[in-house]
N, C-alpha and C positions, 0 to 999 in steps of 0.2 A: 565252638562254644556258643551255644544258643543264646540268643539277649533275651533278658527276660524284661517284661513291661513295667513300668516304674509304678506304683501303686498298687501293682497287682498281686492283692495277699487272697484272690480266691474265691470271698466271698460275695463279689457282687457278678455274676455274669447275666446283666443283664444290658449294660454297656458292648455297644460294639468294638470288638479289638482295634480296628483303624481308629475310635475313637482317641484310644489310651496311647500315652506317650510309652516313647521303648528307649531309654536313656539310663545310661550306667555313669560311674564315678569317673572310666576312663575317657567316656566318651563328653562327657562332659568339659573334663581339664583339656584333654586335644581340641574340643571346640574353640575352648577360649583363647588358648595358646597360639592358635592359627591365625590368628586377628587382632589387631594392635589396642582395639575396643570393642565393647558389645555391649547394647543396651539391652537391659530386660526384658523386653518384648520380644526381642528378637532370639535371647534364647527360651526361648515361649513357643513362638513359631517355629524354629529348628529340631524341636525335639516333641512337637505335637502335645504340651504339655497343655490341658485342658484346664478348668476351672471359674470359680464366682469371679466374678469383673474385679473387686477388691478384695478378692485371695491375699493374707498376709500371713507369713512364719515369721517366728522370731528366730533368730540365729546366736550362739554366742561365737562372742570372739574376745582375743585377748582385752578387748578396748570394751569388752560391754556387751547388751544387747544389741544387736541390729536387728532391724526388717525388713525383709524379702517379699517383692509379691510372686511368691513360688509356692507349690505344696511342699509339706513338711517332707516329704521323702526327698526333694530335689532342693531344698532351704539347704537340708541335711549333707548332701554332695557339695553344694556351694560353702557351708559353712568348713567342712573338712578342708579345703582347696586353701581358704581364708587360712583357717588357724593356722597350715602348715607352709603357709607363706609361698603358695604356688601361685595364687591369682592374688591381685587387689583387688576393690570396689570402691565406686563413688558413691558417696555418700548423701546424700539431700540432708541440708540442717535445718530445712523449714520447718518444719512442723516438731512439736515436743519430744518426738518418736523417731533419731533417722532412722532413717529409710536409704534402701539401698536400688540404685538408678542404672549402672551399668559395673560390668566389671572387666580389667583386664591381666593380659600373664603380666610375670613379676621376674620371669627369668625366661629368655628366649630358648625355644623348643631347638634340639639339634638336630640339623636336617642330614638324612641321610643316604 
């Protein structure tokens, strides 16, 4: 099953492919699942996920808005994870807007 690039609807090739991130919904949840914690950046860095310095999505979840600094297509993967109670997130209450800082699983992966 070929991965297809996360953002990639086509219309811009002008961006180089190693640029763009290649991350799916599954590869995503097994990431976070593998690891007891995980800061944003670091799934940033793990899945070549490009973007503005202050890149934010909003997300919903049962509890409200949150924000992500992720793009909307990987906000989107995280927020799915969220609502269906597969991962957690920490939250930051500073600022009038949380924000979301790290996230981790909620139910241990079965190893096989």
């Amino acid at each position: 099953m070929p991965v297809e690039a996360c953002g990639d609807d086509g219309a811009d090739d002008s961006e180089p492919a190693a640029a763009k991130s290649s991350c799916t919904l599954a590869q995503m949840r097994r990431f976070i699942k593998s690891r007891p914690y995980i800061p944003l950046h670091e799934l940033r860095r793990r899945f070549l996920i490009e973007g503005i310095e202050d890149e934010v999505s909003p997300m919903a979840t049962g509890d409200g808005v949150l924000y992500v600094g992720l793009p909307s297509r990987e906000a989107g993967f995280l927020g799915e994870l969220i609502r269906a109670g597969e991962v957690g997130c920490e939250v930051l209450l500073d600022p009038t807007s949380p924000g979301i800082v790290g996230v981790y699983p909620m139910r241990p992966v079965a190893r096989q």
